[in-house]
C-alpha positions as a Python dict, from the first residue, in 0.01 Angstrom:
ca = {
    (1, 'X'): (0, 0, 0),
    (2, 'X'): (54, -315, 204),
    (3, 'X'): (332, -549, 247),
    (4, 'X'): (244, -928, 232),
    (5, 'X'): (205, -1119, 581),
    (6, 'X'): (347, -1425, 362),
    (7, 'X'): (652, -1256, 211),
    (8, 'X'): (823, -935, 354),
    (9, 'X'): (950, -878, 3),
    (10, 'X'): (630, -813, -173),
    (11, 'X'): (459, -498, -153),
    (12, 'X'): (86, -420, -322),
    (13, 'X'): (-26, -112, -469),
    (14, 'X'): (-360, -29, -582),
    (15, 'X'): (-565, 240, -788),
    (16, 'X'): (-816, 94, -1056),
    (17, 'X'): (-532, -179, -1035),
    (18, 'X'): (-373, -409, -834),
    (19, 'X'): (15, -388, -845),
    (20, 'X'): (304, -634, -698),
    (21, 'X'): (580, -618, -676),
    (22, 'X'): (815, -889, -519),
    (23, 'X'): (1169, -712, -468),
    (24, 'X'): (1042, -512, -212),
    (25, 'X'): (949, -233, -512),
    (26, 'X'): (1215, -236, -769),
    (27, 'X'): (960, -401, -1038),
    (28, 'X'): (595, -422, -1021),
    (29, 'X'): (383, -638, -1165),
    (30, 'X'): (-63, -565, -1306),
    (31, 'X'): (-244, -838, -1137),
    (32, 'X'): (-564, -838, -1365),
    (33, 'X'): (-761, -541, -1526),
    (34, 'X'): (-962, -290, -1382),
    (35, 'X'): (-1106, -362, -1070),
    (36, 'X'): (-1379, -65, -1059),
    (37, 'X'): (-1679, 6, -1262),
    (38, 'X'): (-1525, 225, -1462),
    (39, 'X'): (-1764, 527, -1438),
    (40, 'X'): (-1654, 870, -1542),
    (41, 'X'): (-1751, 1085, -1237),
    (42, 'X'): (-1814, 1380, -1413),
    (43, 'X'): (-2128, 1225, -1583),
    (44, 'X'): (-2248, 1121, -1247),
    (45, 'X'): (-2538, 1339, -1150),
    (46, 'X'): (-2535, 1554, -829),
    (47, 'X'): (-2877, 1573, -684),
    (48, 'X'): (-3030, 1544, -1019),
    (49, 'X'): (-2812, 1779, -1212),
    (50, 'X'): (-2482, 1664, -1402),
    (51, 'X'): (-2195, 1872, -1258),
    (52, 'X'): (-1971, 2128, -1422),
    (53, 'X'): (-1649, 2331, -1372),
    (54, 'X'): (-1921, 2584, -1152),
    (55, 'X'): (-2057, 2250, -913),
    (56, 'X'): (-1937, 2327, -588),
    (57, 'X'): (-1773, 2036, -373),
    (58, 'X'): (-1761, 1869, -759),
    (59, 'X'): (-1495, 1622, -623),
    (60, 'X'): (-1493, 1670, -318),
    (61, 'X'): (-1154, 1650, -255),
    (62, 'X'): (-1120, 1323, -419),
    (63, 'X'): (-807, 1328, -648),
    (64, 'X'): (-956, 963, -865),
    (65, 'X'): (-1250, 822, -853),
    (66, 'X'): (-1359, 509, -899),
    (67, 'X'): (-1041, 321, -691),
    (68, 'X'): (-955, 61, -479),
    (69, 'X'): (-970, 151, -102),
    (70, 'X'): (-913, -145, 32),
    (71, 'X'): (-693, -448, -33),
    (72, 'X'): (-652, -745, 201),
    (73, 'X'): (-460, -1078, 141),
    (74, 'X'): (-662, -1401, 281),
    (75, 'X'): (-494, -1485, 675),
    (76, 'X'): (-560, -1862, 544),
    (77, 'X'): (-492, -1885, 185),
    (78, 'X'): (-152, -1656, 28),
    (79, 'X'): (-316, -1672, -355),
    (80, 'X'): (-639, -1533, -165),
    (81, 'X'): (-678, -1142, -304),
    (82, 'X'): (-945, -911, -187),
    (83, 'X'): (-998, -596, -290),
    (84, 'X'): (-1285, -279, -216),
    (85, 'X'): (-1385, -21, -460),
    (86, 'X'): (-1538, 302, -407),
    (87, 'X'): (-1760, 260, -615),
    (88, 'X'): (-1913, -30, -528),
    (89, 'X'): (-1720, -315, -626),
    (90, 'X'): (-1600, -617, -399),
    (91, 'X'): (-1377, -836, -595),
    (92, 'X'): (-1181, -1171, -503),
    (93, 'X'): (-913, -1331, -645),
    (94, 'X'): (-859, -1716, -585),
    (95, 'X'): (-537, -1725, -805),
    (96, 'X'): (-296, -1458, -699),
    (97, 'X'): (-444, -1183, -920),
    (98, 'X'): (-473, -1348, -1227),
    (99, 'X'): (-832, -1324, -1229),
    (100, 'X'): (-1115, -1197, -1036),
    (101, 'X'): (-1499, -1170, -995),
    (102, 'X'): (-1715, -907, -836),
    (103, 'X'): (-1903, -1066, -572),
    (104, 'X'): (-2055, -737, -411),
    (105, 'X'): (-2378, -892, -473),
    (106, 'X'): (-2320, -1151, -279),
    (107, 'X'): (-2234, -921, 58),
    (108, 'X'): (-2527, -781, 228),
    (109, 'X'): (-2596, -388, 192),
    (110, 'X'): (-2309, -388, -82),
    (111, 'X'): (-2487, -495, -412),
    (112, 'X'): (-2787, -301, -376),
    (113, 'X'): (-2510, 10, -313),
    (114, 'X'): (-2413, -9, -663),
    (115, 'X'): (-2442, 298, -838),
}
């Protein structure tokens, strides 16, 4: 959760989402579609073996997986959105949340991360 540096009303929430809400949390709002890959973590392999209900640190106490895990709004621009994904995914937004595009490629280390 963070609470805009432009607007001490509006709050943002993420998951696989970005949320906002501007009355401090009464409504909220779905700024675009899902932000992460998408991939089902129980298809992901663990050391070359799919895991099952007898894998051992399966989740490793990770409740969701792929999510956000970090959200920032530009310090120059207010309709500036950023937004980190465990999985991978570095997305901007340029319009408030309307839209967005992946640019992990473009961030050294990041794009090559992708799994």
């Amino acid at each position: 959760m963070a609470v805009s540096a432009y607007n001490h009303a509006t709050i943002y929430y993420a998951g696989n989402y970005l949320f906002r809400s501007t009355d401090r949390g009464d409504t909220w709002t779905r700024l675009g579609g899902d932000l992460t890959t998408g991939v089902d973590r129980n298809k992901l392999q663990i050391f070359g073996r799919t895991p099952d209900k007898n894998t051992r640190s399966r989740h490793d106490g990770v409740q969701e997986y792929p999510t956000v895990t970090t959200f920032s709004e530009s310090p120059l621009t207010p309709n500036v959105l950023w937004v980190g994904t465990d999985d991978g995914n570095v997305q901007v937004s340029r319009d408030g949340g309307k839209s967005w595009k992946n640019v992990a490629t473009r961030v050294p280390g990041v794009g090559k991360a992708r799994m």
